[in-house]
N, C-alpha and C positions, 0 to 999 in steps of 0.2 A: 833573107826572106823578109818580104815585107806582108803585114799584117792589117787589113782595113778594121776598122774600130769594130764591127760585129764576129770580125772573125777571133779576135783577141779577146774576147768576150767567151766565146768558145771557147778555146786552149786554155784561158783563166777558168772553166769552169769543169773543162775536159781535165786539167788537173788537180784541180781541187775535188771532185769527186773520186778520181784513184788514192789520190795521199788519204780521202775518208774511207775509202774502201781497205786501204793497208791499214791503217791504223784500228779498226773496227775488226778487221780479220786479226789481227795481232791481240786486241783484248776482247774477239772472243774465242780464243783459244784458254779455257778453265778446265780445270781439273780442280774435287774434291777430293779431299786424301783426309781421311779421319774426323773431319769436320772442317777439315779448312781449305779454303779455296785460293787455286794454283794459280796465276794468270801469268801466260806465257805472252811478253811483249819486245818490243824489239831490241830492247836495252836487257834482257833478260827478264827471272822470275818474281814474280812477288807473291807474299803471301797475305791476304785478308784476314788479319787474325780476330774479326771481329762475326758478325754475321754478311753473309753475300746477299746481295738479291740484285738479280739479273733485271736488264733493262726490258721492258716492255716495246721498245722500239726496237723494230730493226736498224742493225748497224752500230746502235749504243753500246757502251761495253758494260754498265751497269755498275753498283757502288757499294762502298764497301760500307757498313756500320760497324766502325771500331779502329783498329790499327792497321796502318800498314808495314808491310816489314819486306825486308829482302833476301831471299831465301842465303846468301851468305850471312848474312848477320844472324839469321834463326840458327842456323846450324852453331855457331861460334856460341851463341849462348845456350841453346841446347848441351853442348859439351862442356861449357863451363858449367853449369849445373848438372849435368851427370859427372864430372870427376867432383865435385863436390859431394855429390850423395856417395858414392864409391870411397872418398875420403871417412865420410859419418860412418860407413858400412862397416870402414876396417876397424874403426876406434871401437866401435861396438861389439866386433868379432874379438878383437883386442881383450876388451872388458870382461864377454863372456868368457874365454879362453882362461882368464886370471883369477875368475871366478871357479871354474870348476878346480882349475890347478889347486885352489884353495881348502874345495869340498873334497878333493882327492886324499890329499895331505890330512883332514881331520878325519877320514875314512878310514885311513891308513892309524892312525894313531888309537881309533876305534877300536880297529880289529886287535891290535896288539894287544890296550888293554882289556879286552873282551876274552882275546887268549890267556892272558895272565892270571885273568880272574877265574877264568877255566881251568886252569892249573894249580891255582887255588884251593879252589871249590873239592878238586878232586884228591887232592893231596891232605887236606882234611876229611873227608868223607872215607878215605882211605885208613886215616887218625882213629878215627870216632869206630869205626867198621872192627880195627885191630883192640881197640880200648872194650870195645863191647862183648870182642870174641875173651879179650883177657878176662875183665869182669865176670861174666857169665862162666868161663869153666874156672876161674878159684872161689867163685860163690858156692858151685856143684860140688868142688871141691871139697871145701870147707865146713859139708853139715859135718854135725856130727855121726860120731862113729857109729852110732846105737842105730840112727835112723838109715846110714847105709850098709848096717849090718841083714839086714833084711834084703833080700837077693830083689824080690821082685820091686820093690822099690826103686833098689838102686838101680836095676838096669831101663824101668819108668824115666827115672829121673837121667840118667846115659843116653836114651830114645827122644827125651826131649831138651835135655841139649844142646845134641846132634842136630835136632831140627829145627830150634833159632840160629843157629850157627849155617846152617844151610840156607836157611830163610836170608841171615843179614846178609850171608855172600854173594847171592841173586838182588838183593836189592842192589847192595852194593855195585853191582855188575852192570844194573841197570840205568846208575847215575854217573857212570862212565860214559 
């Protein structure tokens, strides 16, 4: 096919507007996803990781302010930086984990001697309760003869007694 000089003028020009028309269709094919802008072209995706702003002209595919990147490459660093944090995460769970095992263990040592001392506490209280019971009846005991010869005294002093003795046992009962 032979082509006179205005006609090849045409087909130069009939093809230079389709190849502008595919490549303009191709970058304006965008998508925004979270703030970043998608541009789907014929070599694949890229991503604008800067600010977009769309061409004012038709046909133009508009520009980016900032970076550009390609959506394999964002991905690959995107997961290098989340198995990194995932890495921090576990050292941290690590830590805390080591941490409580720690406060578990002194909790535990707490309670024991918190029991021991309770055991203590009560085993004395128990001392002191029988010491007082003794005390108090060979005190009663012990007046003399002249003064528990006299009935109503003595049984006075038998009545009350009986009722510190009764009093310490309820307390005693009470610090159990």
């Amino acid at each position: 096919m032979k082509f006179r000089g205005g006609d090849m003028n045409r087909v130069i020009l009939v093809t230079a507007m389709l190849i502008a028309a595919c490549v303009s269709s191709s970058y304006a094919q965008t998508q925004e996803i979270d703030g970043y802008t998608f541009i789907r072209g014929g070599t694949g995706s890229v991503v604008c990781l800067g600010k977009w702003i769309p061409s004012k002209e038709v046909g133009k595919p508009g520009t980016c302010e900032g970076q550009w990147a390609d959506v394999a490459q964002l991905t690959a660093i995107a997961t290098r930086q989340t198995a990194e944090r995932l890495e921090q995460l576990i050292l941290l769970l690590d830590s805390i984990d080591q941490k409580l095992a720690d406060n578990n263990a002194q909790l535990e040592r707490l309670i024991e001697t918190t029991a021991g001392t309770q055991a203590a506490i009560n085993q004395q209280t128990e001392k002191v309760g029988e010491l007082m019971h003794d005390t108090i009846s060979s005190r009663v005991d012990a007046l003399s003869r002249r003064v528990l010869a006299n009935e109503t005294f003595r049984k006075e002093l038998e009545k009350l007694k009986e009722d510190i003795l009764t009093d310490l046992k309820k307390y005693a009962e009470k610090k159990k």
